[in-house]
N, C-alpha and C positions, 0 to 999 in steps of 0.2 A: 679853331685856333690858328691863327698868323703866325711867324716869324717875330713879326713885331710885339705880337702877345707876349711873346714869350720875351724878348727883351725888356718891355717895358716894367714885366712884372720884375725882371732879372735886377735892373736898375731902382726898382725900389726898395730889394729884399735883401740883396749885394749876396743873394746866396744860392746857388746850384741845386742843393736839395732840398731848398723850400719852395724855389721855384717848378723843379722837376713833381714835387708833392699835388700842388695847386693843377698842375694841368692835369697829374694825373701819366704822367712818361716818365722815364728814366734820367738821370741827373747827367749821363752820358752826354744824350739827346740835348739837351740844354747846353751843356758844354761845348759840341759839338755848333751847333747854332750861336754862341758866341763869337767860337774860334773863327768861324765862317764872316763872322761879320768884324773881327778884330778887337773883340771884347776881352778876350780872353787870349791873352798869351803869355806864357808860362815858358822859361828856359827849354824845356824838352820841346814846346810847341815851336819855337824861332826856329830850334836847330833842324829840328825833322823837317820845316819848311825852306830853310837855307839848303839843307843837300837835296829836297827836293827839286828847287831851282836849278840847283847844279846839273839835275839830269840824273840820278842816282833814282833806279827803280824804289819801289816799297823792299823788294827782297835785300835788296841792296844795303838802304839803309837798316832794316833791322838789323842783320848782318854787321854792319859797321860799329851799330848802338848797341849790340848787344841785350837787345830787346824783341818782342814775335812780330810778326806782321800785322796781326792785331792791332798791337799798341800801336805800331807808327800809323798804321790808316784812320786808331783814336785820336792824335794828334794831326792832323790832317783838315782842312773845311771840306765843305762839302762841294764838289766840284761837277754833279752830273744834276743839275737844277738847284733848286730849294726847296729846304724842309720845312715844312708848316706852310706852304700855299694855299691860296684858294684854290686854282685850277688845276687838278688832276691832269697826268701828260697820258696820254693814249694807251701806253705803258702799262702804267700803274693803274689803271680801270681795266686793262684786259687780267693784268696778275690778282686784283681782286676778287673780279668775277670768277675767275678759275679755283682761286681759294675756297672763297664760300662754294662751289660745287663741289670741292673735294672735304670740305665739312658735311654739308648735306646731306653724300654718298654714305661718307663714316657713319653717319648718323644713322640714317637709315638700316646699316649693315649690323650696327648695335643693336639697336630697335628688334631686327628681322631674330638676332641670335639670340636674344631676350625671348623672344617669345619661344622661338624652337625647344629652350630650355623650361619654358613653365610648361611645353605642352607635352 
């Protein structure tokens, strides 16, 4: 799944959680990838990006907006690559890898204590 997948379907459906349904992610994640591309911008989303420009951290603006930190990095695009690439960044292949080993391990340590209990 693309970026572009995800828009084009966006653009047929005119709708966040039927598109977020279809791929199978979070309706966030859609929004999110909207906002990124200028699809989507909602009052809260101009302003969080105006006092962004201003230089106002994320702490900042929540603070200001009276909102958590959360929310304004929701209101936010996405600024450290893009979501739904093809090509994995070095990064995000080493934090995979690392995941599935610490699934693996747990796995195994279920497994191990399963048994110790039927034996």
């Amino acid at each position: 799944m693309l970026q572009k997948d995800i828009l084009d379907y966006y653009e047929q459906t005119k709708n966040a959680n039927k598109t977020a349904r279809h791929f199978g992610i979070s309706p966030q994640t859609v929004r999110r990838a909207l906002i990124t591309n200028g699809l989507y911008l909602s009052e809260r989303n101009k302003e969080v990006a105006r006092l962004r420009l201003m230089g106002f951290t994320i702490e900042e603006i929540a603070e200001y907006l009276h909102i958590s930190e959360k929310a304004v990095k929701n209101h936010l695009p996405y600024t450290k690559g893009s979501y739904a690439t093809k090509e994995k960044t070095e990064n995000a292949i080493k934090i995979a890898a690392s995941r599935a080993k610490k699934k693996a391990k747990a796995l195994e340590e279920t497994k191990e204590e399963e048994e110790e209990d039927d034996g």
